[in-house]
Structures are given as structure tokens and as C-alpha cells.
PAZAPA-4460 file (N, C-alpha, C; in steps of 0.05 Angstrom, whole numbers, plus 32768, in hexadecimal, padded with zeros to 4 digits):
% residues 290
    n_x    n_y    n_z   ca_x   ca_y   ca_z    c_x    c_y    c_z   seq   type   mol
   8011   7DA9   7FD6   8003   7DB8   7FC2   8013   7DBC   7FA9     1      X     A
   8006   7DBF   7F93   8012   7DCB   7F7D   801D   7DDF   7F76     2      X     A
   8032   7DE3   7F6A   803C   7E08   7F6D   8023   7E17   7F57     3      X     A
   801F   7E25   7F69   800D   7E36   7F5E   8011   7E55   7F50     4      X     A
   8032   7E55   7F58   803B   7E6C   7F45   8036   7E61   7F29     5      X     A
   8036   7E44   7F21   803D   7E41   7F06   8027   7E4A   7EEF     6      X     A
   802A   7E5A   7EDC   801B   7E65   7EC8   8008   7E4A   7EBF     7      X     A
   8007   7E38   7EB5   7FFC   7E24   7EB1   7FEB   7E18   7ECC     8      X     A
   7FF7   7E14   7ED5   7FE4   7E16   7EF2   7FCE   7E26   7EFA     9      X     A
   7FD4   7E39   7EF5   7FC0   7E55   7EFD   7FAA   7E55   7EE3    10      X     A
   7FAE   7E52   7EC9   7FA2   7E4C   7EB4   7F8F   7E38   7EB9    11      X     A
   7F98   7E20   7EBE   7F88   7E14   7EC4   7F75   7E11   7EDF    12      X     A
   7F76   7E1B   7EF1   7F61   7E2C   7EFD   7F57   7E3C   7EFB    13      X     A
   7F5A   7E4D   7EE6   7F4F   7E64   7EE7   7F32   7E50   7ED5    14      X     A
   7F38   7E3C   7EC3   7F20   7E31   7EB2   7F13   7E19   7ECA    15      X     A
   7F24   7E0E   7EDE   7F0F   7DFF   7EE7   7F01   7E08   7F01    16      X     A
   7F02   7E26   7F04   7EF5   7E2D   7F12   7EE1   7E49   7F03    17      X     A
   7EE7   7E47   7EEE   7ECF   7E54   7EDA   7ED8   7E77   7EDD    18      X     A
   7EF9   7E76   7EE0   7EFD   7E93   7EEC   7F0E   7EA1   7ED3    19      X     A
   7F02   7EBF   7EC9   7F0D   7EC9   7EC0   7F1C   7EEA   7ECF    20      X     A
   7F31   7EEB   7ECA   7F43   7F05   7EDA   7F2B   7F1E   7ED1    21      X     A
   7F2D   7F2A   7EE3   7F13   7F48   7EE7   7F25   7F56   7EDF    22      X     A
   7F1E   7F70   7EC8   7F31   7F86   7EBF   7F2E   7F94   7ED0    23      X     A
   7F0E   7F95   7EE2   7F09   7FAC   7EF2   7F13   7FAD   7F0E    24      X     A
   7F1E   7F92   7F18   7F30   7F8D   7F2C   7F4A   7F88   7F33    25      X     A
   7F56   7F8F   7F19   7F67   7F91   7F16   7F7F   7F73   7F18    26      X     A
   7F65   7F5E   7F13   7F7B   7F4A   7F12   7F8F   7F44   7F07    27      X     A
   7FAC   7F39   7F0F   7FC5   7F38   7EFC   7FD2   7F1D   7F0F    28      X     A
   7FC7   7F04   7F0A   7FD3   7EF0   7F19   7FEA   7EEA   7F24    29      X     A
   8005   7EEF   7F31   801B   7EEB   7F30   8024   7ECD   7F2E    30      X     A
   8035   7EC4   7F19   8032   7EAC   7F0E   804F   7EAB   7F0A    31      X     A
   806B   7EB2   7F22   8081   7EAF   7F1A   8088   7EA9   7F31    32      X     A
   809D   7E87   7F32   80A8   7E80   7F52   80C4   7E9E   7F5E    33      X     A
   80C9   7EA7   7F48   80EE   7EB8   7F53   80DF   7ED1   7F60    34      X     A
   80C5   7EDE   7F4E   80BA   7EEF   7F5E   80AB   7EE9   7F75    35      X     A
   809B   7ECF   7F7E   808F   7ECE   7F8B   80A6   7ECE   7FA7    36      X     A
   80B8   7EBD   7FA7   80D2   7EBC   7FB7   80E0   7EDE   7FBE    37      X     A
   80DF   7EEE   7FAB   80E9   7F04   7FB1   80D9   7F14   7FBB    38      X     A
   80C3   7F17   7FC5   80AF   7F22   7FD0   80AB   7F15   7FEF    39      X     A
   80A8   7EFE   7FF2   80B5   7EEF   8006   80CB   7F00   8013    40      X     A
   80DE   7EF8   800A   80F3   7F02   800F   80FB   7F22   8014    41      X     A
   80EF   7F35   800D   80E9   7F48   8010   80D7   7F58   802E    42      X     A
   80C6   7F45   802C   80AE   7F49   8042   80C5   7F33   8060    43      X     A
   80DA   7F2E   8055   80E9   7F23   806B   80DD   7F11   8084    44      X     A
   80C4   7EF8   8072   80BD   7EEA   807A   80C2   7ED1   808F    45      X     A
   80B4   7ECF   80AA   80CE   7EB4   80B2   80BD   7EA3   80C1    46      X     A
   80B5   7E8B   80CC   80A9   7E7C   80D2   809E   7E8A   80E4    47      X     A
   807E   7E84   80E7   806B   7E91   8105   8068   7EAA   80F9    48      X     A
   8074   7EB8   80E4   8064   7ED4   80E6   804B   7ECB   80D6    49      X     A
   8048   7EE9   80DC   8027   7EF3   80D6   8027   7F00   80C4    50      X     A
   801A   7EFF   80A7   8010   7F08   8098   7FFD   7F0F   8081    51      X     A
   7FF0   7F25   807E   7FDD   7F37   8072   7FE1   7F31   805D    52      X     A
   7FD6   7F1F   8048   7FD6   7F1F   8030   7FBD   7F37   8026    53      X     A
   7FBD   7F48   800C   7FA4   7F57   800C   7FA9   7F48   7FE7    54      X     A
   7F93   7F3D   7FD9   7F95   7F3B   7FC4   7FA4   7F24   7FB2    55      X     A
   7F97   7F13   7FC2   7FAE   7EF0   7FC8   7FA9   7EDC   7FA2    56      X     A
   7F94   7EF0   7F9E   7F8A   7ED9   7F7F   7F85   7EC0   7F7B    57      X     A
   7F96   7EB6   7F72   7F94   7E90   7F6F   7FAD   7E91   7F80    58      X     A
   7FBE   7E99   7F90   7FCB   7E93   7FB0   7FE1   7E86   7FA3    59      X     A
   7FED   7E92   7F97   8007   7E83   7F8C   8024   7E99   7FA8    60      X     A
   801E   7EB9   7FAD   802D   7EBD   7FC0   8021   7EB8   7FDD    61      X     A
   8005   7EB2   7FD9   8002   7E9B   7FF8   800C   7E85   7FF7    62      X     A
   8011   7E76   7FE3   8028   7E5D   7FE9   803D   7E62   7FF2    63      X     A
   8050   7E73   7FE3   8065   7E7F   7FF0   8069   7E8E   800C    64      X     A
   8057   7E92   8012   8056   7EA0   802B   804F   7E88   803D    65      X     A
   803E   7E78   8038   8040   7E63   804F   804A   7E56   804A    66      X     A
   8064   7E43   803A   807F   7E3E   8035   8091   7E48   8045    67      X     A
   8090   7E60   8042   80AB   7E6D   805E   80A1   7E69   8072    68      X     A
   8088   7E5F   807D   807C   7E60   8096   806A   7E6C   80A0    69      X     A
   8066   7E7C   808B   8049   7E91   809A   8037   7E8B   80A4    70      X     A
   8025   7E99   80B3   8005   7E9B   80B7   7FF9   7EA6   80A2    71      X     A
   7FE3   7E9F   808C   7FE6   7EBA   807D   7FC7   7EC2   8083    72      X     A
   7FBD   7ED9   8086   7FA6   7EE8   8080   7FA1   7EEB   8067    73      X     A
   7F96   7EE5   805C   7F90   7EEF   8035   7F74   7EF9   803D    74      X     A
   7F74   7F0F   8028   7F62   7F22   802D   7F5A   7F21   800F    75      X     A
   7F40   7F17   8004   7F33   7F1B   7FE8   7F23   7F24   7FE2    76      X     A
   7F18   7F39   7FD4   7F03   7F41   7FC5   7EF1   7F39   7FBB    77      X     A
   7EF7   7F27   7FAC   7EF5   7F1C   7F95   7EE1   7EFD   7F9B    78      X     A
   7EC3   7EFA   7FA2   7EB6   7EE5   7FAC   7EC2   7EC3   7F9D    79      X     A
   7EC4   7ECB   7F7C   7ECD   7EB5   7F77   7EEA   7EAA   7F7F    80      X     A
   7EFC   7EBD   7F7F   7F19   7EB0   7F8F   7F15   7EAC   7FA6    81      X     A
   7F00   7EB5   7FB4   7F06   7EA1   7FD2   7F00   7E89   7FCF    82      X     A
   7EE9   7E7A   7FC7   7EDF   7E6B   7FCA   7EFF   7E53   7FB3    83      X     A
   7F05   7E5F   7FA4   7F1B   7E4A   7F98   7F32   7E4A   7FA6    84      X     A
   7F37   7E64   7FBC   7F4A   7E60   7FCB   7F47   7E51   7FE6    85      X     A
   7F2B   7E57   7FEF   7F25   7E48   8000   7F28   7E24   7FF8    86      X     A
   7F21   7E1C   7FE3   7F2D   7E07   7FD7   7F4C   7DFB   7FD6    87      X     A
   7F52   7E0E   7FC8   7F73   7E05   7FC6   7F82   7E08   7FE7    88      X     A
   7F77   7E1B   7FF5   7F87   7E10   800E   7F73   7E0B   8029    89      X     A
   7F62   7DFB   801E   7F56   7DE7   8030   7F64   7DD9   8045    90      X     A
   7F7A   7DC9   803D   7F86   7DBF   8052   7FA6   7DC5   8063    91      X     A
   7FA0   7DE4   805E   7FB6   7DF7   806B   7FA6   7E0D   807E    92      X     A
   7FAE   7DFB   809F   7FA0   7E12   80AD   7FAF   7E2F   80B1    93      X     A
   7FC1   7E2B   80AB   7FD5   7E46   80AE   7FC8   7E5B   8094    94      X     A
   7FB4   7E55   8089   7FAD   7E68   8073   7F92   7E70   807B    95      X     A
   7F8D   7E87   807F   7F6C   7E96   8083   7F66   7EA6   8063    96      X     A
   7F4C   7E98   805F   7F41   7EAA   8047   7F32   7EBB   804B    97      X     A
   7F32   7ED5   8049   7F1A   7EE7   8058   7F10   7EF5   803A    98      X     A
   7EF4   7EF9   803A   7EE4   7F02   8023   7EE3   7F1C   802A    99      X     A
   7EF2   7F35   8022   7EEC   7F4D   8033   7F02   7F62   801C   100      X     A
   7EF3   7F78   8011   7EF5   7F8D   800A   7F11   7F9E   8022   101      X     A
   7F2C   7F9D   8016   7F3E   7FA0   802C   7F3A   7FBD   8032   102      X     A
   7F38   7FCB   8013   7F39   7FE7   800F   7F1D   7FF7   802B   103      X     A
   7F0D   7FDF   802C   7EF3   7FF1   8040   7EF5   7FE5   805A   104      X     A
   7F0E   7FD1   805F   7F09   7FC0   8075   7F1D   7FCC   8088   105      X     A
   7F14   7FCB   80A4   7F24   7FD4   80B7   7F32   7FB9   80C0   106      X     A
   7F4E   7FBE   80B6   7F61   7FAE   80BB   7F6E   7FA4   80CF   107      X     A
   7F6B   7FAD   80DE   7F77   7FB1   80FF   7F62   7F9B   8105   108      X     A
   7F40   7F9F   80FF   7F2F   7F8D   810E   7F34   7F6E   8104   109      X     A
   7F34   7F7B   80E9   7F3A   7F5E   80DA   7F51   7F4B   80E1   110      X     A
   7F66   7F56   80EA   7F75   7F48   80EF   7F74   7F3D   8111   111      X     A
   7F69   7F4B   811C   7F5F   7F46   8138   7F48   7F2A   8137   112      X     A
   7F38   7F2F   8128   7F27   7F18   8128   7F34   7EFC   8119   113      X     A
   7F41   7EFF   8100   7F55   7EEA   80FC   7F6E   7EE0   8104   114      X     A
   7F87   7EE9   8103   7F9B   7EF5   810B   7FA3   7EEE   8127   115      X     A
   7F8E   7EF5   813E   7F95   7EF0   8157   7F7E   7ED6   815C   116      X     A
   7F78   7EC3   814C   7F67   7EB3   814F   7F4B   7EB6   8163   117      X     A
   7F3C   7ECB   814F   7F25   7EDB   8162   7F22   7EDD   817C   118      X     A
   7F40   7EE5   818A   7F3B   7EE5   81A8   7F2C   7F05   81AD   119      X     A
   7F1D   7F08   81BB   7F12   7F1C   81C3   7F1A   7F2F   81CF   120      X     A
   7F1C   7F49   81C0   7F29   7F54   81D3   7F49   7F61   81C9   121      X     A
   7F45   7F49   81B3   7F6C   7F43   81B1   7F76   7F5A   81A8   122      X     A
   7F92   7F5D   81AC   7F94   7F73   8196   7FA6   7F6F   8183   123      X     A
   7F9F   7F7E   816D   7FAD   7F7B   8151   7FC5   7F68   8155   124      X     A
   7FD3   7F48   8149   7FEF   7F44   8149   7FFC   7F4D   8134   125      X     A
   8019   7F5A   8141   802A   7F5F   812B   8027   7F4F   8112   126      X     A
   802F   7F5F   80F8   802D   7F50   80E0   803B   7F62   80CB   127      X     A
   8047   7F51   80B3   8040   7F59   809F   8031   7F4F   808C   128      X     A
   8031   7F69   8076   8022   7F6E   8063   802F   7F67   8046   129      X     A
   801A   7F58   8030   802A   7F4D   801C   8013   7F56   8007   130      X     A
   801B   7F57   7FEB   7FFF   7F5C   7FE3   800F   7F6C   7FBF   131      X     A
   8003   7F62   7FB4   7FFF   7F60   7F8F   7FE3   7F73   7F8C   132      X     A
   7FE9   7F92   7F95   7FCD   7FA8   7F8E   7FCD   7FA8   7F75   133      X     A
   7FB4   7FA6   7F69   7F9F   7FBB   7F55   7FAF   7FCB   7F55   134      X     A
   7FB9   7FD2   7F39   7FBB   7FF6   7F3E   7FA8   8002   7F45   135      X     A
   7F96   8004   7F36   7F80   8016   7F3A   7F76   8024   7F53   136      X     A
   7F80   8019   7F72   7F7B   801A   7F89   7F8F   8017   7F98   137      X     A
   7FB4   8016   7F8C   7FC5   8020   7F9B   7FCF   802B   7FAD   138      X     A
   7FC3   804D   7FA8   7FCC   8061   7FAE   7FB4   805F   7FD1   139      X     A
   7F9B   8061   7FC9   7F8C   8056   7FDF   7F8C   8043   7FF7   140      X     A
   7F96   802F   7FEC   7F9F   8014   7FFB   7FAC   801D   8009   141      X     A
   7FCB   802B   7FFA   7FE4   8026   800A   7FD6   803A   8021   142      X     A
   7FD0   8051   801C   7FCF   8060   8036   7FB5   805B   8058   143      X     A
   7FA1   8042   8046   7F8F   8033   8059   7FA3   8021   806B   144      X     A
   7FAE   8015   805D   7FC7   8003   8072   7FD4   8016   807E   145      X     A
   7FDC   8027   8077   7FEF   8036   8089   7FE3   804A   809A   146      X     A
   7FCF   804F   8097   7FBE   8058   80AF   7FAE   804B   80BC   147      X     A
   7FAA   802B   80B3   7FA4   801D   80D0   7FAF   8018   80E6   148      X     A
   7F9F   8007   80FC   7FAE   8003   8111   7FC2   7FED   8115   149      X     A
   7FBE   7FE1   80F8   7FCC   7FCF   80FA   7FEC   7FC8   8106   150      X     A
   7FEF   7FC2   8116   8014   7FC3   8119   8020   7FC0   810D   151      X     A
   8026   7FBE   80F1   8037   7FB6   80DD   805D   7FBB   80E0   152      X     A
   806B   7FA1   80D1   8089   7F9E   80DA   8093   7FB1   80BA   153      X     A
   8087   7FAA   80AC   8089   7FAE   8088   8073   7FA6   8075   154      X     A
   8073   7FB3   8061   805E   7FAF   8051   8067   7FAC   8035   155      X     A
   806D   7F99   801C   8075   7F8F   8009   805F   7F8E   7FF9   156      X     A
   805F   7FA1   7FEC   8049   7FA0   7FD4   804F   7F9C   7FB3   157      X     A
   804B   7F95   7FA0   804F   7F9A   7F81   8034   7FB1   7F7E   158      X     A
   8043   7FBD   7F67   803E   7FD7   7F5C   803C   7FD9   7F44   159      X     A
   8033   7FF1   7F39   803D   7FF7   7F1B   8052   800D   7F1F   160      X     A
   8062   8005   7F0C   8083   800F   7F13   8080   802F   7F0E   161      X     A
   8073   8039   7F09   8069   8057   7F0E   8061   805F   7F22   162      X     A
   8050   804D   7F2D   8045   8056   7F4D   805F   8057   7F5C   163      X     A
   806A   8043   7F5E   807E   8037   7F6B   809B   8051   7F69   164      X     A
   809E   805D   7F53   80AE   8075   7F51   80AA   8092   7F61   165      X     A
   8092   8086   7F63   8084   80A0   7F69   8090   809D   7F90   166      X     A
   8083   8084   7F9B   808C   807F   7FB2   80A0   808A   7FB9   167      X     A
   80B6   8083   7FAD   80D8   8094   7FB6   80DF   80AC   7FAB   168      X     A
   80CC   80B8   7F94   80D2   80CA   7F92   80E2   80E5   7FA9   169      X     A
   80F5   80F2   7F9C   8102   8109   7FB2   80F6   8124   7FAA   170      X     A
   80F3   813A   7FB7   80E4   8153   7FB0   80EC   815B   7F94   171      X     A
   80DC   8169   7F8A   80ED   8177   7F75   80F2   8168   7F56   172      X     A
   80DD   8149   7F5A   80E5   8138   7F41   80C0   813C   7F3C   173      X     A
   80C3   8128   7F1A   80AB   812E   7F13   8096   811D   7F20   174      X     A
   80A6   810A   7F2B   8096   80F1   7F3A   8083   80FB   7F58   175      X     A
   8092   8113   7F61   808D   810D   7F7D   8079   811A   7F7D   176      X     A
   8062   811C   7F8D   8045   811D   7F92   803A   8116   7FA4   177      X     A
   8022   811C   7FA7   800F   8118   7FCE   8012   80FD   7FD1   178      X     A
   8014   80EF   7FC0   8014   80D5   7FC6   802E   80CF   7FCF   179      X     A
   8043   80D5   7FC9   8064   80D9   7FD2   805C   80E2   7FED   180      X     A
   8055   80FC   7FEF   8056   8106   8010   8045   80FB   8024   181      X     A
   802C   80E8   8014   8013   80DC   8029   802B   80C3   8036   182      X     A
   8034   80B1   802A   803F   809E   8027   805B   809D   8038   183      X     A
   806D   80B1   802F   808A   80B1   803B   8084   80BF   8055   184      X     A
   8074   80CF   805F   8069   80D5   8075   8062   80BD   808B   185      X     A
   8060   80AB   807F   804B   8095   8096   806B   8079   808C   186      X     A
   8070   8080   807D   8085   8062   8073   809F   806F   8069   187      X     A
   80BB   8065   806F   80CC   8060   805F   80C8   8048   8049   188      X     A
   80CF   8054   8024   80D2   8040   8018   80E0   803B   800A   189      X     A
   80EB   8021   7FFE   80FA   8016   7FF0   80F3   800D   7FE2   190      X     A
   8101   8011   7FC3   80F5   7FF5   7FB2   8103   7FDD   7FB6   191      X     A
   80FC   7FC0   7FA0   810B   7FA9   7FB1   810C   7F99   7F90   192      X     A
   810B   7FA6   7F7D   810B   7F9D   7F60   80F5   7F9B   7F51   193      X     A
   80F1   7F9B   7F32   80E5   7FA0   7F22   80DC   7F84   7F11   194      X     A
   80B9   7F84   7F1A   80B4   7F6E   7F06   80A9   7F6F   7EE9   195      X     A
   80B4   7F5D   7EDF   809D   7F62   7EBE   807F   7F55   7EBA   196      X     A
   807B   7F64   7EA7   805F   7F5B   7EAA   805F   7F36   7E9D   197      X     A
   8070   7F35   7E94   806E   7F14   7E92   8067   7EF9   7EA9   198      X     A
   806F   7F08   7EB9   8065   7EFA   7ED5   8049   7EF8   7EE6   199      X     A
   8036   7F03   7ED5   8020   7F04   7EDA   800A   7EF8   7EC7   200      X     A
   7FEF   7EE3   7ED0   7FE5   7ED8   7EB6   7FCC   7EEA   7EBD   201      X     A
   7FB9   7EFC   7EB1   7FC9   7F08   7E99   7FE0   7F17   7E9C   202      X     A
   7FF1   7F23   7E81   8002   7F36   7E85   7FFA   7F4D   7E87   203      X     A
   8001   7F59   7E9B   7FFA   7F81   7E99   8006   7F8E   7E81   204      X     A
   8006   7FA2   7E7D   8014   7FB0   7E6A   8030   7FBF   7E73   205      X     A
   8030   7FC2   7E85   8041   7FD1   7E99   8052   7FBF   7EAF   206      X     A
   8065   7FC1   7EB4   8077   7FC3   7EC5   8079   7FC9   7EDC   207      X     A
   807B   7FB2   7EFA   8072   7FBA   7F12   8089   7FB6   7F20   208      X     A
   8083   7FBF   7F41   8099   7FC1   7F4C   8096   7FB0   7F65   209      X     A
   80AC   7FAE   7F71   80AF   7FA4   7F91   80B4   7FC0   7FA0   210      X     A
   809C   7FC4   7FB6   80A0   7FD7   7FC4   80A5   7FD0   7FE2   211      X     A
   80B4   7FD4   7FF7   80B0   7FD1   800B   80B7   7FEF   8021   212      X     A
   809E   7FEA   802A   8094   8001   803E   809A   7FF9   805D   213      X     A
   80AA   800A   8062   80AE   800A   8086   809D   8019   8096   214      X     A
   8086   8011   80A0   8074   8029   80B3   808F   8037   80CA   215      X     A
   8083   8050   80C4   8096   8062   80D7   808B   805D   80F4   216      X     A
   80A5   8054   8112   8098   8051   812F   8089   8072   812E   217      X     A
   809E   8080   812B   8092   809B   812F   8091   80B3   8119   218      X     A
   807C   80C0   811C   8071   80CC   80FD   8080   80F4   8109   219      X     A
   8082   80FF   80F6   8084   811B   80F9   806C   8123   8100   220      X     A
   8076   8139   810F   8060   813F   811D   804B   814C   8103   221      X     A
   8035   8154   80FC   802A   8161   80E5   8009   8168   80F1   222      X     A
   8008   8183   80E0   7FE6   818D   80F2   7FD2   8183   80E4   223      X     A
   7FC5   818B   80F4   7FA4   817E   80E6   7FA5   8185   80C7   224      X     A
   7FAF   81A0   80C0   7FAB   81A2   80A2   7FBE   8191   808B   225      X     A
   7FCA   8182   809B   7FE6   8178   8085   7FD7   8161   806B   226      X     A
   7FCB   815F   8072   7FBD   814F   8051   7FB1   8167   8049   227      X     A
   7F9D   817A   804E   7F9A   818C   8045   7FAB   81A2   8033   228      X     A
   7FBD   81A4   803B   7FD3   81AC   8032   7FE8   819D   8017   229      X     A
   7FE8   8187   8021   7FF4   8181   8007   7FDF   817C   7FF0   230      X     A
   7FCB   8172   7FFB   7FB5   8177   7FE9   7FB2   818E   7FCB   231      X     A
   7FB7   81A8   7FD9   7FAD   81BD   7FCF   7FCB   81C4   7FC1   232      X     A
   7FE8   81B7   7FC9   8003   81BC   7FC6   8004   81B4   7FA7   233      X     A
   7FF9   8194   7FA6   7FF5   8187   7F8A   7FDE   818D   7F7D   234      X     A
   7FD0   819A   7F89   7FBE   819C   7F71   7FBB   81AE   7F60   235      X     A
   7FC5   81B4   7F4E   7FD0   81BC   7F39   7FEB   81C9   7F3D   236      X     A
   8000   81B8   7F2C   8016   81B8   7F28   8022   81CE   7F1D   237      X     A
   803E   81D9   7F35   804C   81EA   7F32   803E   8204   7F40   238      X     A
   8029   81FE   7F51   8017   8214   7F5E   8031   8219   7F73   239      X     A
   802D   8230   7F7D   803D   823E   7F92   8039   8239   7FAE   240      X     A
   8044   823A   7FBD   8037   8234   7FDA   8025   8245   7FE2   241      X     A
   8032   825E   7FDD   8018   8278   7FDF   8000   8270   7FD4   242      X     A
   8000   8267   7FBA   7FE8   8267   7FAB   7FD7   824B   7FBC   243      X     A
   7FE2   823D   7FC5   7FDF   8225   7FCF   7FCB   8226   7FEF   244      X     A
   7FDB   823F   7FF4   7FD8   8243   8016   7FB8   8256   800B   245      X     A
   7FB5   8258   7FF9   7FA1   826D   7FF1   7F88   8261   7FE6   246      X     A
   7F8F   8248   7FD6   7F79   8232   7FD6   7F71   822B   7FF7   247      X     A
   7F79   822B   8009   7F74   8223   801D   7F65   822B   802C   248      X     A
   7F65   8246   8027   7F51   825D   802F   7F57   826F   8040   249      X     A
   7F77   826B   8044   7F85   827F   8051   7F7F   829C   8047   250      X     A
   7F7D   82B5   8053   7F80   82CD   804B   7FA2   82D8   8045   251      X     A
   7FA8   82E7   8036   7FC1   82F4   8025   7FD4   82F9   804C   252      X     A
   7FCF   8304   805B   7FE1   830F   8071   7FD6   82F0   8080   253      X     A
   7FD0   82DE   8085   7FD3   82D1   808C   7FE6   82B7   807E   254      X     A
   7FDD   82B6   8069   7FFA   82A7   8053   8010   82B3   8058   255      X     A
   8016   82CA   8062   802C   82CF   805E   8041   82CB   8080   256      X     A
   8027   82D0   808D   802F   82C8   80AD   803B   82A5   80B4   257      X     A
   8027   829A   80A8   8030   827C   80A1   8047   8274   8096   258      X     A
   8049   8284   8074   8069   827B   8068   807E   8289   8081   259      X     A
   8077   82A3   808D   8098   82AC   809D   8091   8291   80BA   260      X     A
   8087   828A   80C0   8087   8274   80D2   8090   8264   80CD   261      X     A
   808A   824E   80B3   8090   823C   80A7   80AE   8233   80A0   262      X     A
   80BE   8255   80A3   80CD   825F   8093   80D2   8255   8070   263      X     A
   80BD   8259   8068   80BE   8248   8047   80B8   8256   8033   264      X     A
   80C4   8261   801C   80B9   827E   800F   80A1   826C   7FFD   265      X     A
   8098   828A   8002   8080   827F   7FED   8075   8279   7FD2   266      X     A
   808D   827D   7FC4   8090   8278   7FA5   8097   8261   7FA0   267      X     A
   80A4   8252   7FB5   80AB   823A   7FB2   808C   8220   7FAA   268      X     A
   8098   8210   7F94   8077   81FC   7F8E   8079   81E0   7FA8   269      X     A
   805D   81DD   7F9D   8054   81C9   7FB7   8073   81B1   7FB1   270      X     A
   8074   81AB   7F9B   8085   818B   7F96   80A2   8192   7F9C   271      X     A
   80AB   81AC   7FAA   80BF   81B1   7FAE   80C4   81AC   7FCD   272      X     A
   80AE   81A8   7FDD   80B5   81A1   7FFE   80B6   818A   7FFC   273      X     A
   80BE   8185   8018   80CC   8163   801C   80B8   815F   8032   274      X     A
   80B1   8147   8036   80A0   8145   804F   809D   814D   8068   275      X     A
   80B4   8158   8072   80BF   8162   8080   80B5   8186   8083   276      X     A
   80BB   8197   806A   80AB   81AE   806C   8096   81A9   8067   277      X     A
   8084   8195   8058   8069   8199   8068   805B   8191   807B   278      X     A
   806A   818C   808A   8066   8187   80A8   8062   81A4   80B4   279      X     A
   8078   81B1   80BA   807F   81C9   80BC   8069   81DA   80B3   280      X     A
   8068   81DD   8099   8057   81EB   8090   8036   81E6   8099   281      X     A
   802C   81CB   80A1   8010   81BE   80A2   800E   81C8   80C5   282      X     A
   8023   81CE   80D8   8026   81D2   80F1   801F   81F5   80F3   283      X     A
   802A   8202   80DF   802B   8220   80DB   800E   8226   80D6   284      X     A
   8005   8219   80C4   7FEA   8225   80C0   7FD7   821F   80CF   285      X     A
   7FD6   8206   80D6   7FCA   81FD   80FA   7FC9   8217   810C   286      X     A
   7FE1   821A   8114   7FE7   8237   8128   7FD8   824D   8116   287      X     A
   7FD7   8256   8102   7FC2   826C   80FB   7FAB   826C   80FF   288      X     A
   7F9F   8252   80F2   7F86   8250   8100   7F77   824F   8115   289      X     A
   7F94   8247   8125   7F7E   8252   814B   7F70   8262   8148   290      X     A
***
């Protein structure tokens, strides 16, 4: 095949298949061999694995990925890129093109019906996950993968380098937010380097990242209210936990039964706990509500 990272390359498919990039899909082609390699490399790719592409485009990091050996699942949206991807890797059975909305698709099945070569029955194979998100549907995505059933080893995504800050953010910075605690709750993450937008045909305006996410074997324990809770923690900034525990619909002596449980004063703001007290804290208010 042709390298399909190459900007000229991609150009010229994009006209002989009559395709222009969707603003509303956030297309951003990745059109660079050092990044396509370092994402690879990242997702710690090795012959026979299995992996989840979500958002494959004109398949320049599905070449790379089945280069190191992959199986790849590519998962597209987008009716006209399948049909040109289904083209370009026509004669690579190691490549599945599936036409499927990832954000609404239950992934675990999907990969059960492809993945384990529709055995019946089968269940999910280990895999990872590779994938060039939309911003626009980031924050959503990441946390649909990470609450499927999927078995996942690691998950290597590009970002916009804002989202991506936000990921590692530590308590107490301007970055960190529900999306910090939805996220570092279910994953350890790392970044893995910073791309420019020159590497993409078109160029974004912005600056993206290499993220790689470790699904946690085992999660903190946290109560039924713990999204609820941080929910109401961030929503509006610099709110108090009291004031927080009070959006919630707690009554005043019961907020206060909760913070001495919690042990966590209540002046303290939501962006000041670590995932960890709201665990604690999402377990405390559980126990009130019996």
C-alpha cells in the first residue's frame, strides 16, 4: 500500500473520492509518519494484538497499526470514509471497517461480534484502544470506553492539549474538574507528547496531545452518589462542599453529619478533593440516605 500518512496522499483522496473534512465531525486527518509511529508506540503495539481503532479517517494510523501487526477494528462514523476505507484496505484481512456511531455503540458487543470473529457467545478479546477524537466528544467518549465491558490493556488517544491538561491535572489547579475525577477514577494517565497542528490535513488551530490511559484492575470503592456529587462539586466554581452537599438536597444537620463522617471540613471547594475524598465523601452520603 501507499503511505497514507503522507499529506499529498490524503489530498489526493480526499478529491478522488469527492470527500471534504466535516467541521461538524470534527475531522483533522493525521498526515505525519513520526506521529503516526509514536502513537504506535505508545499504545505498545506488538504482532497478534487486538485493536480498537475509534475514528480511523483515510487510515493512515490503521496502516501503522497493522504494520506492527495488528488486528485492527476501525470504528467510523462517517458513511463516506468507510466505503473509501473499505477500499483502500480491501486486500488486508487483518483490517475490519465497521460503520457505527462509537459514542452510541456498545463496545464490548462490537468487539465480540468482530474482534472474536463472531463466535457466539464469545466474550469480549483483550484489546487496545487507539483513536484521533473530535474534540467536541472527548470528554464523552473517553468515559463510554472506560465504562465498557470492554477488557482493555491501554488506551492512546490524541487530544486537544487543554483537554489533555485537564486529564493530569492535581487538586487544587485550575485545570482539574469532573472530568479529572470521572476519568482518574476509572484510569491512570499519562501524557506521551505534544502534537502540532501541522500534522493534520486540515490544520486545527490548537495543539493536541498524546494521552495514554491505564484502565484501573480495581476501582475505589465509591457510592451510588459519587457522580452526583462531583457533579454538584463543579458546578459552579469555588462552591463549598457544604454548599455542594446542599445542592444535593441534603438538609443543614445532615450535611453536617456527612462532612464529620467524611472527616472533610466544609468550607473546603469541590476542586480541592482528590479522588480519593470523593470517594469517601460519595460513601458518607450513601450512609445518610439509608
Amino acid at each position: 500500500m501507499e503511505p497514507l500518512h503522507s499529506p499529498a496522499v490524503i489530498q489526493r483522496l480526499l478529491k478522488e473520492y469527492g470527500l471534504r473534512p466535516s467541521k461538524a465531525l470534527g475531522q483533522n486527518f493525521l498526515a505525519d509518519q513520526n506521529i503516526v509511529r509514536r502513537v504506535v508506540q505508545a499504545a505498545a503495539v506488538h504482532r497478534g494484538d487486538l485493536v480498537l481503532e475509534i475514528g480511523p479517517g483515510l487510515g493512515s494510523l490503521t496502516q501503522g497499526l497493522l504494520e506492527a501487526g495488528a488486528r485492527v477494528v476501525a470504528v467510523e462514523k462517517d458513511a463516506r470514509l468507510v466505503e473509501a476505507l473499505g477500499e483502500l484496505f480491501r486486500d488486508q484481512p487483518q483490517v475490519t471497517v465497521v460503520h457505527a456511531d462509537a459514542l452510541k455503540t456498545d463496545l464490548g458487543e462490537l468487539l465480540r461480534a468482530h474482534g472474536a470473529g463472531g463466535t457466539q457467545g464469545a466474550a469480549a478479546p483483550v484489546c487496545k484502544v487507539a483513536a484521533n477524537l473530535p474534540y467536541s466528544i472527548t470528554s464523552p467518549l473517553l468515559v463510554h470506553i472506560l465504562e465498557s465491558d470492554l477488557p482493555v490493556e491501554r488506551i492512546v488517544v490524541m487530544v486537544q492539549r487543554e483537554v489533555a491538561e485537564r486529564l493530569v491535572a492535581p487538586p487544587g489547579t485550575k485545570e482539574y474538574g469532573a472530568l479529572t475525577v470521572a476519568v482518574q477514577y476509572r484510569a491512570r494517565v499519562e501524557l506521551a507528547g505534544r502534537v502540532p497542528p501541522a500534522v493534520f490535513v486540515p490544520a486545527p488551530t490548537v495543539w493536541s496531545e498524546i494521552v495514554v490511559l491505564f484502565p484501573r484492575e480495581e476501582r475505589l470503592a465509591v457510592g451510588r452518589s459519587f457522580a452526583g456529587l462531583v457533579k454538584a462539586a463543579f458546578g459552579q466554581r469555588r462552591k463549598t462542599l457544604r454548599n455542594a452537599l446542599k445542592a444535593m438536597g441534603l438538609a443543614a444537620g445532615t450535611i453536617e453529619e456527612v462532612l464529620a463522617e467524611a472527616g472533610l471540613d466544609g468550607q473546603r471547594r469541590g476542586e480541592t478533593l482528590s479522588v480519593e475524598e470523593f470517594a469517601v465523601l460519595s460513601r458518607a452520603v450513601d450512609a445518610a440516605r439509608m
